[in-house]
N, C-alpha and C positions, 0 to 999 in steps of 0.2 A: 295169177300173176298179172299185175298190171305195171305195162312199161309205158314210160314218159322220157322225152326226148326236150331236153332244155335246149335253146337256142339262142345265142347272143351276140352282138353283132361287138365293133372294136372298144372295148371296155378295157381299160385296165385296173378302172377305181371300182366304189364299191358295189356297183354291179354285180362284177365276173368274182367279187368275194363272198357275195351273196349267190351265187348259182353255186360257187365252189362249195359253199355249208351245206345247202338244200340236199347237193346231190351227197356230198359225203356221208351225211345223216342218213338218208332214205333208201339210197340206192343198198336195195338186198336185206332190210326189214319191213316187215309185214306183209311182205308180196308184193314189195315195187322195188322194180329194177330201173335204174334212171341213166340215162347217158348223157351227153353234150354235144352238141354244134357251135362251133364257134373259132375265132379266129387263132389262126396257129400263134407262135411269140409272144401269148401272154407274159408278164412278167414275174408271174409265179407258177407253181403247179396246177394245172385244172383238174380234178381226178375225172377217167371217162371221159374225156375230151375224144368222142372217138371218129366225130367228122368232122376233120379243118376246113371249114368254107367263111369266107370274107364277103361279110352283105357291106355294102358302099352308101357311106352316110347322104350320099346327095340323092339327087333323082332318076340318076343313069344306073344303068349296069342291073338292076336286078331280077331280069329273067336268068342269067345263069345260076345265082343262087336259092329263087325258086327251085329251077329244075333239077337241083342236086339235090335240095330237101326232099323234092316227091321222093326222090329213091329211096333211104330210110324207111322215111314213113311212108311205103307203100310196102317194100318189100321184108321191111325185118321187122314186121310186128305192131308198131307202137300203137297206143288205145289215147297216147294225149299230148299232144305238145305242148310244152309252157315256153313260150318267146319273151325276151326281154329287152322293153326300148318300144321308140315308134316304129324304126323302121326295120328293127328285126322280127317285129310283131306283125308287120305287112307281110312279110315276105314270108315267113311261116304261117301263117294262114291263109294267106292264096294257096301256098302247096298243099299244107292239112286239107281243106278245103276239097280239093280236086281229087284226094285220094281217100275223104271219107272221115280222117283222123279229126278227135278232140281237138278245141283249142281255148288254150289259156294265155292270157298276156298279161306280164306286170308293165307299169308306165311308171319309173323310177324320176321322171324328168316332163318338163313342158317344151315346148319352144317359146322361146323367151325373144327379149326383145332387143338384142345385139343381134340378130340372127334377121338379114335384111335382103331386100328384093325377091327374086324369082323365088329362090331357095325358101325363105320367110313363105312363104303362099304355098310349096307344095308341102312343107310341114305343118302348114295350118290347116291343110286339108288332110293330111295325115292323122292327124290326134281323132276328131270322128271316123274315120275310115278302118282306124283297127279294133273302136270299138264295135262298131257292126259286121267284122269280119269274125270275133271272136265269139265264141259262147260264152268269158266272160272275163271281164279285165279287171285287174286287180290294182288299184291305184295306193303308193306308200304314204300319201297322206291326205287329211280332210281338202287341202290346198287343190290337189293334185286333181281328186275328185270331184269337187264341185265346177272348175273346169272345164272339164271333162263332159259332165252331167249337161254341163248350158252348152257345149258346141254339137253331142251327140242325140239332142232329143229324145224321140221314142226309145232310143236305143240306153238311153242313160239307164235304164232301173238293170241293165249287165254290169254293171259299176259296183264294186267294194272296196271296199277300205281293208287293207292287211297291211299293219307295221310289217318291217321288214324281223324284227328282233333285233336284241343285241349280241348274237352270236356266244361265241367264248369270250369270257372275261379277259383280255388283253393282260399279258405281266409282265415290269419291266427287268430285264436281265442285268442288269447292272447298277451300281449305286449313280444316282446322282451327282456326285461329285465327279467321278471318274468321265459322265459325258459333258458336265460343264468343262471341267477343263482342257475335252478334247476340245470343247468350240473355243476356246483360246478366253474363259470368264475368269474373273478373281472373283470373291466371294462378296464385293458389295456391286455386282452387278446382277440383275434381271432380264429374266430367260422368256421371252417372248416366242413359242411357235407357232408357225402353223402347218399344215399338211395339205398340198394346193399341186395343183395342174398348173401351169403357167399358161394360161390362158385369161382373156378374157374377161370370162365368167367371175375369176375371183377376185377380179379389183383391187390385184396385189398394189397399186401407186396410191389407191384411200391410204391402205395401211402403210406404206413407206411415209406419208404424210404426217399419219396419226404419229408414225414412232420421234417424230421430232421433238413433238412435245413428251414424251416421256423418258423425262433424264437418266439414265442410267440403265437404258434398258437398252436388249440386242433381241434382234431379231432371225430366229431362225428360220429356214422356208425347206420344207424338204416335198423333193416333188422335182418334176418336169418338162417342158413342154416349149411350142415354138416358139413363143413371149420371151425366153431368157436372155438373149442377148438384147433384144431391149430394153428387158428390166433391169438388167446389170447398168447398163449406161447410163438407166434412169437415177439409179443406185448413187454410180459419180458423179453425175449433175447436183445432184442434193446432198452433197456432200456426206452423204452416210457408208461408207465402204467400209467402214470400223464397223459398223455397227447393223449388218447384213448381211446373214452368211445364207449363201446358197448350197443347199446340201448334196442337190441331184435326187434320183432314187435313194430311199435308204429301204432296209430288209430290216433294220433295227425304228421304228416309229417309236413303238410301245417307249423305246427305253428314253427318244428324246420328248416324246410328249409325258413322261411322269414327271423327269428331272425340271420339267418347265414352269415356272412361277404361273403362267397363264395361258392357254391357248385360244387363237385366236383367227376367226373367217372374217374377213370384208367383200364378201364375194354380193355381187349384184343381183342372183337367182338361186335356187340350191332345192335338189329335193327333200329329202331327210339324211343327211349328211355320216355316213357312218363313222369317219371320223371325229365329228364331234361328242359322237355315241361312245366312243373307245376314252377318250379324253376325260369322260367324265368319269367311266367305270376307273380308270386310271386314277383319278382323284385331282386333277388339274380344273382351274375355275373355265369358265369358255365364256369369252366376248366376241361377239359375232355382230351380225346386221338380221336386221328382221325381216326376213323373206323366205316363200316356199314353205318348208316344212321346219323353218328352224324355231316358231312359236311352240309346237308340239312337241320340241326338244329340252327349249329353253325356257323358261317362266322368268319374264325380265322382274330383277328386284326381288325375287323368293332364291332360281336356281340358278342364276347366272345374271350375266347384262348383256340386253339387248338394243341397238341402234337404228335407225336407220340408217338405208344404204347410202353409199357417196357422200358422208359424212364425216369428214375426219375427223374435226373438233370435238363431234361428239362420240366416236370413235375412242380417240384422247383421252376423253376424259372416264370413260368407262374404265379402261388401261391401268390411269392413275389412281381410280378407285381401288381395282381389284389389288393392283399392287404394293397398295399405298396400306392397302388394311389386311392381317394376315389371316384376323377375329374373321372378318366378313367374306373371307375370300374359302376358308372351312364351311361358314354355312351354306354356301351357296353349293359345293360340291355335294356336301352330305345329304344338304334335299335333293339335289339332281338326281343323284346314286338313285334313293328311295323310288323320286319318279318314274326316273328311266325304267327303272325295272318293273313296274308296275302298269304301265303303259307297255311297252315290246318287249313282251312278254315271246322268248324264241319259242317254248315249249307250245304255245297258243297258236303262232303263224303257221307250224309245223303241222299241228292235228289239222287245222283250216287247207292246210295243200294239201296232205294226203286226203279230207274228204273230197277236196275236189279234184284229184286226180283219180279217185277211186267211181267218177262221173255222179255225187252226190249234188 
């Protein structure tokens, strides 16, 4: 029996949906029993969630969640820990460390470059520090890893590359017609989503921009976070409150990103986005920006359109492409489909952790 103990610090995106598959899959075939660390109030189920502890994104606070990790993993067993994040990846390997236990870390994310002063400098010394803390870190994309590889040195050749997969195939429950006209659309109008944090990170004001220029289209945003009352206000400054619905959380994604003519990131960083992973197996076209791990997702001009960031115009115009051609907007999903699944591949990521949790 070999037990592994995932650990993840406050995720509510596709992180903590990715530890939720891993463990649900594994935990209790072939001789791995899997649990969780990780913060209480997810907004979904975590299966084996069975130690609530909260590591704190800054640079304070994390000897007490070291010292509650060594308990676990000293006392009940575990042969590996897999940490997920920089700094859930620090703090479980200081405690594996101390108590003998395996370690593995995924780096779903860099620190990017909104992320300024003190804070900036001890995350940039973070990113080498959990690879030489780890026996070996698993990075979601080639982006992520060469990175990685130039700030870790010697330590770089503990570096791989593991798509996350595409999980289960996303279905949506309802017709399309029934969720455009809960958004209040008549039928010559265009369904623009996205699937967004309100943060920062995803440069929801490009896309408020971009949607000017494209007549007849509405924007859905479902999602989150401390930006909203900003971006509302931003919303009726630009005169677009017709044409901007804020969703909050939704539990129903799958059914507004099918019913959606396009789906659509302007986000200024991104690791491999599982949203836009879901989008595509969905059959919806995806127009994003070209950053992080979204080239390995998206093939500008074959499976979708790609921009650059902080772009709106060309932003815009990608939009009125996709939505302007119905011919063009099928091939791009149909090759994505093909891709996608060809590339993250789950059944692949799957055999690759269990050999490495199995200390292979």
């Amino acid at each position: 029996m070999t037990r592994v103990l995932q650990v993840l610090g406050r995720s509510a995106g596709g992180i903590a949906r990715h530890v939720a598959q891993v463990t649900e899959t594994l935990d209790g075939t072939d001789g791995f029993t899997v649990d969780v660390a990780g913060p209480p109030g997810l907004p979904f189920a975590m299966p084996n969630l069975k130690y609530p502890v909260t590591i704190p994104d800054g640079g304070r606070g994390h000897l007490e969640p070291i010292r509650f990790l060594m308990g676990p993993l000293r006392d009940d067993g575990y042969d590996v820990v897999h940490a997920h994040g920089l700094r859930a990846g620090i703090d479980a390997c200081v405690a594996a460390r101390r108590v003998g236990v395996r370690r593995l870390v995924t780096i779903h994310n860099l620190v990017m470059g909104e992320t300024k002063g003190r804070l900036a400098g001890l995350y940039g010394l973070a990113e080498p520090a959990v690879v030489r803390l780890s026996d070996k870190t698993l990075a979601v994309s080639e982006e992520i890893a060469t990175r990685l590889r130039r700030r870790a040195g010697r330590a770089g050749d503990r570096i791989e590359v593991l798509y996350l997969g595409i999980g289960e195939t996303p279905e949506a429950t309802r017709p399309a017609a029934e969720v455009r006209a809960e958004l209040g659309l008549d039928e010559a109008s265009r369904l623009i989503v996205t699937v967004s944090r309100l943060q920062p990170q995803k440069n929801l004001p490009v896309m408020f921009e971009a949607l000017r220029s494209v007549n007849g289209a509405v924007l859905a945003i479902a999602g989150q976070g401390e930006l909203e009352a900003e971006l509302r206000a931003l919303v009726t400054d630009m005169g677009l409150v017709d044409r901007v619905r804020f969703l909050g959380f939704r539990a129903d994604v799958a059914d507004l990103v099918a019913a959606a003519d396009v789906f659509c990131l302007s986000s200024v960083w991104e690791g491999v986005p599982l949203a836009v992973q879901e989008a595509i197996l969905l059959g919806t076209p995806v127009v994003g920006t070209r950053v992080g791990g979204m080239p390995e997702i998206v093939e500008n001009g074959r499976t979708g359109r790609l921009v650059e960031p902080n772009n709106h115009v060309a932003l815009s115009a990608a939009l009125r492409e996709v939505l302007g051609d119905a011919g063009l907007a099928k091939a791009y999903t149909d090759a994505a489909g093909v891709a996608l699944r060809a590339r993250f591949s789950t059944e692949r990521m799957l055999a690759r952790l269990k050999e490495l949790y199995a200390g292979a």
